[in-house]
C-alpha positions as a printed Julia matrix, in Angstrom:
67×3 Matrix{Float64}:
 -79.26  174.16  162.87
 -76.94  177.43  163.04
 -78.46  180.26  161.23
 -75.17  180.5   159.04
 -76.93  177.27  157.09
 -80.23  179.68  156.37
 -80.37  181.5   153.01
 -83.05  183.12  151.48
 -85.36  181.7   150.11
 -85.85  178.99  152.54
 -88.78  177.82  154.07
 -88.34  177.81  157.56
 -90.26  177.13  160.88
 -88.16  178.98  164.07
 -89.35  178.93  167.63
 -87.21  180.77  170.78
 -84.93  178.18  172.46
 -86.45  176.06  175.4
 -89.97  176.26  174.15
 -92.09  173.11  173.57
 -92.4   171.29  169.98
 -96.01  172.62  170.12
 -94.45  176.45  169.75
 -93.13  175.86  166.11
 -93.98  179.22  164.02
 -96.07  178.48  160.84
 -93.75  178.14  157.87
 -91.94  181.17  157.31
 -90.05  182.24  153.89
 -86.66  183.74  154.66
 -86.68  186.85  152.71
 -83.15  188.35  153.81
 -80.37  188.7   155.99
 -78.84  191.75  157.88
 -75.03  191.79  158.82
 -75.05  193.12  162.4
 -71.73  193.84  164.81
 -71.62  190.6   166.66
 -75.18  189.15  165.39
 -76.73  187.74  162.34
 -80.74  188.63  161.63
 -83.29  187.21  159.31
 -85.87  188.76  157.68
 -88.77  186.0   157.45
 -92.25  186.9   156.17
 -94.81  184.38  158.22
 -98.74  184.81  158.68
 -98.65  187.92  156.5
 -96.02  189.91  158.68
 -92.1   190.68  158.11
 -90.51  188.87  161.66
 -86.82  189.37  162.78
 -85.35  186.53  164.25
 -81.68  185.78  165.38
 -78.93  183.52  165.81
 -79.62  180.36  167.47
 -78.52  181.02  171.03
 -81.98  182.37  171.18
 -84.06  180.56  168.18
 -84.17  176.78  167.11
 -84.79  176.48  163.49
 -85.77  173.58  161.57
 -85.54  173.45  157.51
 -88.96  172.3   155.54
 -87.94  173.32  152.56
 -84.07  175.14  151.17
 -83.34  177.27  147.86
């Protein structure tokens, strides 16, 4: 999945690319996005803490749930 297909309000699960299936985050909301030069971030509140995560040359994301 490309992060362009995230929105907020999804519920997510993200892990960095090359890392095994057992690596998945917990489910994650995805609260918001920020519009950076040359990069897309997402705001995604998971186990009580605001994370940052970023396009998917460097996260996988899988969908469990979408707005």
């Amino acid at each position: 999945m490309t992060t362009t297909e995230l929105k907020v309000g999804d519920l997510i699960s993200f892990k960095p690319v090359g890392f095994g299936n057992e690596d998945w985050s917990n489910p994650g909301i995805v609260l918001e996005q920020y519009v950076a030069p040359d990069d897309e971030l997402w705001v995604v509140y998971v186990d009580g803490m605001k994370c940052v995560v970023h396009n998917n040359e460097h996260y996988e994301f899988m969908h469990l749930t979408s707005s």
